[in-house]
Structure formats: C-alpha cells, structure tokens
C-alpha positions as CSV (number, residue, x, y, z in Angstrom):
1,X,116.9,102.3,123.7
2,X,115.6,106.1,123.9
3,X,113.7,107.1,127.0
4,X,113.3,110.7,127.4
5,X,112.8,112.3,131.2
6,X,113.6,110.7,133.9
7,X,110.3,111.8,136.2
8,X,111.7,112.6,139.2
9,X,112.9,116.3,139.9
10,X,110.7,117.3,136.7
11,X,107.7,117.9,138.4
12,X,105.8,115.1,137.1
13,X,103.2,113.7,138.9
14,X,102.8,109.6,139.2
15,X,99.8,109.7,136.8
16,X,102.1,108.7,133.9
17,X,102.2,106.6,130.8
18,X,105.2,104.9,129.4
19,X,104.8,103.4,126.2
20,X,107.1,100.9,124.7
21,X,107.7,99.2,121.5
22,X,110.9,97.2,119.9
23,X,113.7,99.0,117.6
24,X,113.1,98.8,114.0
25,X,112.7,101.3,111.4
26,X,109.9,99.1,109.6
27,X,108.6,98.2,113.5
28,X,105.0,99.4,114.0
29,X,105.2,99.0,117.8
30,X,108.3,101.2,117.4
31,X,106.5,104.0,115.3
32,X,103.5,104.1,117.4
33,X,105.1,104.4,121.0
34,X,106.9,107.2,119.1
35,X,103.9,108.8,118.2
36,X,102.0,108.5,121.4
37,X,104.2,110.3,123.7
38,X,107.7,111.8,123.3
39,X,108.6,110.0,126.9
40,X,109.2,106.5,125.0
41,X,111.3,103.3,125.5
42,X,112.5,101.3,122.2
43,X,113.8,97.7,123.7
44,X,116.7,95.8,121.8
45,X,115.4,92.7,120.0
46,X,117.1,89.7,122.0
47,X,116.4,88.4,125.3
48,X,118.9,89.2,127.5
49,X,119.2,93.3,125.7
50,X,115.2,93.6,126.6
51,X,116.0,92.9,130.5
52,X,119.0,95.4,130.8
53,X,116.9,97.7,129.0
54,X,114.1,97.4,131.5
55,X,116.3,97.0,134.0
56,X,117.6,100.4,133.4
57,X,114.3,102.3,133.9
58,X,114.4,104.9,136.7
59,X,111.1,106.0,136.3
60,X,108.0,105.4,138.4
61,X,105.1,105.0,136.2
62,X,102.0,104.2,137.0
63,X,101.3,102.2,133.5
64,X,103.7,100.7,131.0
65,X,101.8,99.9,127.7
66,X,104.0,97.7,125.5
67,X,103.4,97.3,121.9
68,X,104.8,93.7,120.1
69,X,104.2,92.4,117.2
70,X,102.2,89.2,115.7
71,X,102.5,88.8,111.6
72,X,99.3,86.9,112.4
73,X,96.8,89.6,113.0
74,X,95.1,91.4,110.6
75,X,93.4,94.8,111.6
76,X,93.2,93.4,115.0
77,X,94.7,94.1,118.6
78,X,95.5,91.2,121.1
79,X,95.5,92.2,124.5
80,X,97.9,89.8,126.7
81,X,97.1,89.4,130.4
82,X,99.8,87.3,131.7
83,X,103.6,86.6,130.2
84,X,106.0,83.4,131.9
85,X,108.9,84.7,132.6
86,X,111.8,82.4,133.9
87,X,109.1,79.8,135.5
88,X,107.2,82.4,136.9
89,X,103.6,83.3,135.6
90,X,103.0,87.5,136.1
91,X,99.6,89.1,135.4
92,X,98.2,92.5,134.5
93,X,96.9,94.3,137.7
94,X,94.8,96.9,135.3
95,X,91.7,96.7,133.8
96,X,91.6,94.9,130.6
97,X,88.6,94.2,129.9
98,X,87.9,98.7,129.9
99,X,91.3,98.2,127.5
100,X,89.2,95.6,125.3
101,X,86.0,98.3,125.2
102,X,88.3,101.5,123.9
103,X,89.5,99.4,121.4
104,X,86.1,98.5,119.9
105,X,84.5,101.8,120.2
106,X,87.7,103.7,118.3
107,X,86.8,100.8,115.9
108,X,89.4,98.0,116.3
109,X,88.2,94.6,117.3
110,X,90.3,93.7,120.3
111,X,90.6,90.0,122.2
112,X,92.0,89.1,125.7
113,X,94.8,86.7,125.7
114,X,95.3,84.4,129.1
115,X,97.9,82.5,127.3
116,X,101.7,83.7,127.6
117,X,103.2,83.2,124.4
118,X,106.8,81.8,123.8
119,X,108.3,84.7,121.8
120,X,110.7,88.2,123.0
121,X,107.4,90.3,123.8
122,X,106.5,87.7,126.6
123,X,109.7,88.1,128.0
124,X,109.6,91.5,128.3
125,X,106.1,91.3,129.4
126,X,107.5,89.6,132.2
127,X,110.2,91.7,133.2
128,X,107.5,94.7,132.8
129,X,104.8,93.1,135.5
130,X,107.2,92.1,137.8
131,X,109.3,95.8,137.8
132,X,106.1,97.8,137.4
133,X,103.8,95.6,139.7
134,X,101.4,94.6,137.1
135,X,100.2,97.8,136.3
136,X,101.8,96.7,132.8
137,X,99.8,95.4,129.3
138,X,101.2,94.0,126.3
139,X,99.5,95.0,123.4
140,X,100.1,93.2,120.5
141,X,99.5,94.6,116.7
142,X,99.6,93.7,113.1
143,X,102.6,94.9,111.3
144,X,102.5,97.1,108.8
145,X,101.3,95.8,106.3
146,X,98.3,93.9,107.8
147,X,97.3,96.8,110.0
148,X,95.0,98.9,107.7
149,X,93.7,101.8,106.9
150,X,93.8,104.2,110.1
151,X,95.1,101.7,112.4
152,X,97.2,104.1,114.3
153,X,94.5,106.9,114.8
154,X,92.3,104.5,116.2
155,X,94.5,103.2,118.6
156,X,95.9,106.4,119.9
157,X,92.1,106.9,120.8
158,X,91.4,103.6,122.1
159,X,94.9,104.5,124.3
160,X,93.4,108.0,125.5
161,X,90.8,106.5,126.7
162,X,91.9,103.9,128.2
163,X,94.9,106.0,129.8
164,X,92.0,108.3,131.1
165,X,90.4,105.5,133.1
166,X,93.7,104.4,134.3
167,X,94.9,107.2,136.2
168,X,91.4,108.1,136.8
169,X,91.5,104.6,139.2
C-alpha cells in the first residue's frame, strides 16, 4: 500500500480527497488513483490484506473514491451505492446521482448500481463506508483494454467536478 501524508499536523484542511485503486502494474484503478492525486492508497488484492490496509488509514477525509475493476465494461463507469460487508449492507452518504451527471458531461456514460457485488472491491467498499461514514463511492472501470480512447482524461474531469460539489456540500 502507498499513502502519502498523513493530514494531520500538515495543515490540511478536511476538504480532502483520497483516491484508491488495487496494486497492479497492468491495474487501471491503480494508474488512475496515481494520477489523480499524489496522496493515494494502493490496497493488496485479497480479502483479509484490503481490511488491514484500510484499517491502517490515519487520515480524516472527507471522501474516499475507490476505483475497481469489471472486465465487463466497455468505455463505461459503474457507480456502486451500497457493498455487504460481513452481513451488513453499508451505503454511500454522497450524492451519486451529481457523480452519474459529471460523468456524462466529461463524456462517459455512467450507471448507478444498488446491488453489492460478491467480488474484493465490495469488500473494501464495505470496510470504506463503514470507516469513512459513507461519505465513500466505488467506482468501477473497464480495464485497460476495454476503456478507450481518453478514458482517463474524462474521468479526471468527471472527478473535478464531482470533488468540487463534494466539498462544496
């Protein structure tokens, strides 16, 4: 896992981002919370390494934006609301739906997801909700090679303006 910054003592205010993604060198969730924001967290791919890695979080932020990915989408973003973790069903305090429109007008058709999937990024969706309040989202992305010309441009401006309205609210 690499987190830089801790938060506290740096003079950071609580109108922060963390953005999140899984290790892997051929990992588009990795590569894009690496290019949104130098203050990243890269979780170990098995269950119980994803919970020690969020346990381990000593930051406050006031939004967690976690990147996954589904080999099923094509040029497309799925926006989870809710993950089960251990029995328990956790859901996203922020607004998706504002989430859903910066992803269409930076050009990406985006959907809401109500349904928790049964895979490692619903488990640290979980984790995420629970630690962070629900001011968490999973995001999840195409790899690679299914994500298409200037996927990552458009959602770093999708995630600007959706970060904006965030920490506007």
């Amino acid at each position: 896992m690499r987190e830089t910054g801790s938060g506290e003592g740096t003079g950071r205010d609580m109108s922060s981002t963390l953005f999140m993604g899984f290790k892997g060198k051929n990992n588009l969730s990795c590569l894009l919370a690496g290019q949104l924001s130098r203050e990243c967290c890269l979780l170990t791919n098995s269950f119980s390494g994803v919970k020690k890695d969020i346990e381990s979080i000593d930051t406050a932020y006031d939004c967690v934006i976690l990147f996954g990915i589904d080999k099923n989408l094509t040029g497309i973003v799925r926006i989870e609301r809710t993950a089960e973790t251990d029995g328990i069903r956790y859901s996203s305090v922020l607004d998706l739906e504002k989430a859903a429109e910066a992803f269409h007008a930076a050009g990406l058709a985006a959907v809401i997801s109500e349904a928790p999937t049964a895979y490692l990024c619903n488990e640290a969706y979980g984790h995420l909700l629970r630690k962070f309040s629900g001011r968490a989202v999973l995001i999840h992305i195409p790899t690679m090679k299914n994500a298409g010309e200037g996927f990552t441009e458009k959602v770093q401006q999708a995630l600007g303006s959706f970060e904006a309205e965030v920490h506007r609210g």
